[in-house]
DOKESE-815329 format. One record per atom (N, C-alpha, C): y, x, z. Coordinates in steps of 0.2 Angstrom, whole numbers, padded with zeros to 4 digits, always signed. Layout:
REM residues N
YXZ ...
***
This chain:
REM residues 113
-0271+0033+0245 -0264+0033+0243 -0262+0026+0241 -0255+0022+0243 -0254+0018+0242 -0251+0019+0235 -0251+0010+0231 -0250+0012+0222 -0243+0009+0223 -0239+0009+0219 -0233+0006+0216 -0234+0002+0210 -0231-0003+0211 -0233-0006+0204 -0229-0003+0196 -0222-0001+0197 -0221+0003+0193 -0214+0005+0199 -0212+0012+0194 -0208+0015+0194 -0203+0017+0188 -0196+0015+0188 -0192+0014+0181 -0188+0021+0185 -0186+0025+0179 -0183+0033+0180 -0179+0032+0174 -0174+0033+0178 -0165+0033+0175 -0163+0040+0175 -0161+0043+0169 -0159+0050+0169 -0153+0052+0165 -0151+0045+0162 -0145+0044+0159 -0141+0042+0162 -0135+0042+0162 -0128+0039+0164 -0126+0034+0157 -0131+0028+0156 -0131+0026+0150 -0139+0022+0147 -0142+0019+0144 -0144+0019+0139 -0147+0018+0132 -0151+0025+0130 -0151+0028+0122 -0148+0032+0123 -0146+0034+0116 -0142+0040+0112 -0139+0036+0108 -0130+0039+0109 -0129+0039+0104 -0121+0035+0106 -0117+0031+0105 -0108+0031+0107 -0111+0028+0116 -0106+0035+0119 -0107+0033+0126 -0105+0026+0128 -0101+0021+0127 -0097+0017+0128 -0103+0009+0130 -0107+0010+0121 -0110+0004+0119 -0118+0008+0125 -0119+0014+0127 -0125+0016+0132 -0125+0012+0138 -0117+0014+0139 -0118+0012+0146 -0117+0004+0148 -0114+0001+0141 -0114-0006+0140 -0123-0011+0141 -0126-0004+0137 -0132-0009+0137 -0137-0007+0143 -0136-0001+0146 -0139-0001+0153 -0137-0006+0159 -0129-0006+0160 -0128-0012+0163 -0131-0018+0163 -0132-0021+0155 -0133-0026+0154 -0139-0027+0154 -0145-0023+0154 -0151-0021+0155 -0153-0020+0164 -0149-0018+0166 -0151-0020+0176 -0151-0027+0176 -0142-0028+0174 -0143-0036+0176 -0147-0041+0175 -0150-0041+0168 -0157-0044+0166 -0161-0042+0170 -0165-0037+0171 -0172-0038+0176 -0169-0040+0181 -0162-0040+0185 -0162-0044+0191 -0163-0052+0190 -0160-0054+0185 -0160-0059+0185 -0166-0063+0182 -0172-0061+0180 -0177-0063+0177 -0181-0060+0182 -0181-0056+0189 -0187-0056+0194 -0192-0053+0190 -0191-0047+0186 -0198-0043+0186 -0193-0036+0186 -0195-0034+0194 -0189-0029+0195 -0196-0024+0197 -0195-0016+0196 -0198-0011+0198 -0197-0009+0203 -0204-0007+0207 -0203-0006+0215 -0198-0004+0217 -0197+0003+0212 -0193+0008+0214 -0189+0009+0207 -0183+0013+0207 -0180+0017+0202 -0177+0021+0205 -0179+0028+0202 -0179+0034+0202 -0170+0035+0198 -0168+0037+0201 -0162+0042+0197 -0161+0049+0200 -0163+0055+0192 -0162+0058+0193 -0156+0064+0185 -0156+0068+0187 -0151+0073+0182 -0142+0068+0180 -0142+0068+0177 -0136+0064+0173 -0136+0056+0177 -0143+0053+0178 -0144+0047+0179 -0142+0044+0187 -0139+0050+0188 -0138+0048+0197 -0130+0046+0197 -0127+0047+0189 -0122+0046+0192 -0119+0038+0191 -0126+0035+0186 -0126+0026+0188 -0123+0023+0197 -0126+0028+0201 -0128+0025+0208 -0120+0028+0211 -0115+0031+0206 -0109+0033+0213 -0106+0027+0211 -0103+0028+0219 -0098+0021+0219 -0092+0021+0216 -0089+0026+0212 -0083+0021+0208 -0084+0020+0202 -0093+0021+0200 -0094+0019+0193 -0093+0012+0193 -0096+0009+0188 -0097+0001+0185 -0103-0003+0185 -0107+0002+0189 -0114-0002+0190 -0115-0007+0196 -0110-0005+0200 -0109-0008+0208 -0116-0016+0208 -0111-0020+0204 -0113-0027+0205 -0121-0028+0203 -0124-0025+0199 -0129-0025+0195 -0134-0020+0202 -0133-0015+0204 -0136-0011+0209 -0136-0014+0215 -0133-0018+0217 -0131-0021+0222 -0137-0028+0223 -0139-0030+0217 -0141-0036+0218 -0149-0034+0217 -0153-0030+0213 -0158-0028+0210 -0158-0026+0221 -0155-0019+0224 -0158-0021+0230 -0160-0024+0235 -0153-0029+0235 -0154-0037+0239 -0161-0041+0237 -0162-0039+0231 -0169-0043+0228 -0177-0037+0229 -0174-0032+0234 -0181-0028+0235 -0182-0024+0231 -0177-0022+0226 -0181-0016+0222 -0178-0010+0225 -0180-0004+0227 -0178+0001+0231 -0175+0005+0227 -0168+0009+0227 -0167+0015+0224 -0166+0021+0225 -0168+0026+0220 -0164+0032+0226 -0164+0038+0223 -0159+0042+0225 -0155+0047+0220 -0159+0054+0221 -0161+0058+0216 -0160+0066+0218 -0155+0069+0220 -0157+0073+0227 -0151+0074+0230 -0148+0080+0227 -0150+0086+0225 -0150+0092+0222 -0144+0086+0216 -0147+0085+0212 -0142+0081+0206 -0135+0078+0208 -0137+0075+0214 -0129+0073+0218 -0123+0078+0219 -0129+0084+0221 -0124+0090+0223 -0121+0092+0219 -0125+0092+0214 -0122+0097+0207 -0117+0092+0203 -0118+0086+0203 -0111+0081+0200 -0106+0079+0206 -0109+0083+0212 -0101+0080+0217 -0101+0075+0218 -0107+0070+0218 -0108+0065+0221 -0109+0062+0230 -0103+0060+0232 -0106+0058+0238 -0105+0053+0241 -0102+0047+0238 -0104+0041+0238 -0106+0035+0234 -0111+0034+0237 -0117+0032+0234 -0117+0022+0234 -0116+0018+0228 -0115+0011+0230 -0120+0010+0233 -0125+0009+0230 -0133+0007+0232 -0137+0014+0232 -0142+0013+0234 -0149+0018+0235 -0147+0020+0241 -0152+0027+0243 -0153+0032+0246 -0155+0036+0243 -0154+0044+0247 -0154+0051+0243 -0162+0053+0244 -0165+0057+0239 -0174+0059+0239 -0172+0064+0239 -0179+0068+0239 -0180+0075+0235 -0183+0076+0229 -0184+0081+0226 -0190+0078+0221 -0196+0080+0222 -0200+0082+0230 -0204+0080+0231 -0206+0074+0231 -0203+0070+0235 -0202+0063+0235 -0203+0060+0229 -0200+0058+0226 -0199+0060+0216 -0207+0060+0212 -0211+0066+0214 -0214+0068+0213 -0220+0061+0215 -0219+0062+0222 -0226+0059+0227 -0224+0049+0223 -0218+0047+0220 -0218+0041+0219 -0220+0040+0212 -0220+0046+0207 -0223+0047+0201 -0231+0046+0201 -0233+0049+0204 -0240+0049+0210 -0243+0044+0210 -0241+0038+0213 -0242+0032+0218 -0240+0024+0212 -0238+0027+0208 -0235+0021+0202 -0241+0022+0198 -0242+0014+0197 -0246+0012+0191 -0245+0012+0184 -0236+0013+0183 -0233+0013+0177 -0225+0016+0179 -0226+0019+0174 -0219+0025+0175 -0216+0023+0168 -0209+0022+0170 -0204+0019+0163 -0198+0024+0165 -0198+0026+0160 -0190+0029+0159 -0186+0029+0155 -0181+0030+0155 -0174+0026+0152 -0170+0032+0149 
***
């Protein structure tokens, strides 16, 4: 089985706990920096609440956008898209959570947000 160097699992629309506003300010500001300092995880997983970073009239656009062009792969649960009405996606593509699962698998380090 082939390994991953790691996997980052966003399950927020945010992160921490706690005033939605400053979450979502410091997950943004939190993509931007790994794109920008090149220690970007193979993959990030978004699922539950977290998938809704990836729709496109959110405010992650710029930030998702770039971490791809630089190789780091995204992709959403699809079950979770359905269920928040998500159907356009800025960046990623849609998994299942076997997928999900086989990439939990395959990482040498599993980070969640």
């Amino acid at each position: 089985m082939e390994k991953l160097t790691d996997l980052l699992q966003i399950t927020r629309n945010g992160m921490g706990s706690g005033d939605k506003e400053l979450s979502q300010k410091l997950l943004k500001t939190y993509l931007k920096l790994i794109a920008e300092d090149n220690r970007l995880p193979s993959i990030i997983a978004f699922y539950n609440e977290g998938v809704k970073v990836l729709d496109a009239s959110g405010t992650y656009g710029e930030e998702l956008l770039q971490l791809e062009q630089k190789g780091c792969k995204l992709i959403a649960c699809t079950t979770c898209l359905n269920y928040y009405q998500i159907e356009n996606l800025v960046a990623g593509s849609k998994a299942t959570m076997p997928d999900i699962i086989t990439l939990q698998c395959k990482a040498d380090k599993v980070i969640n947000l």
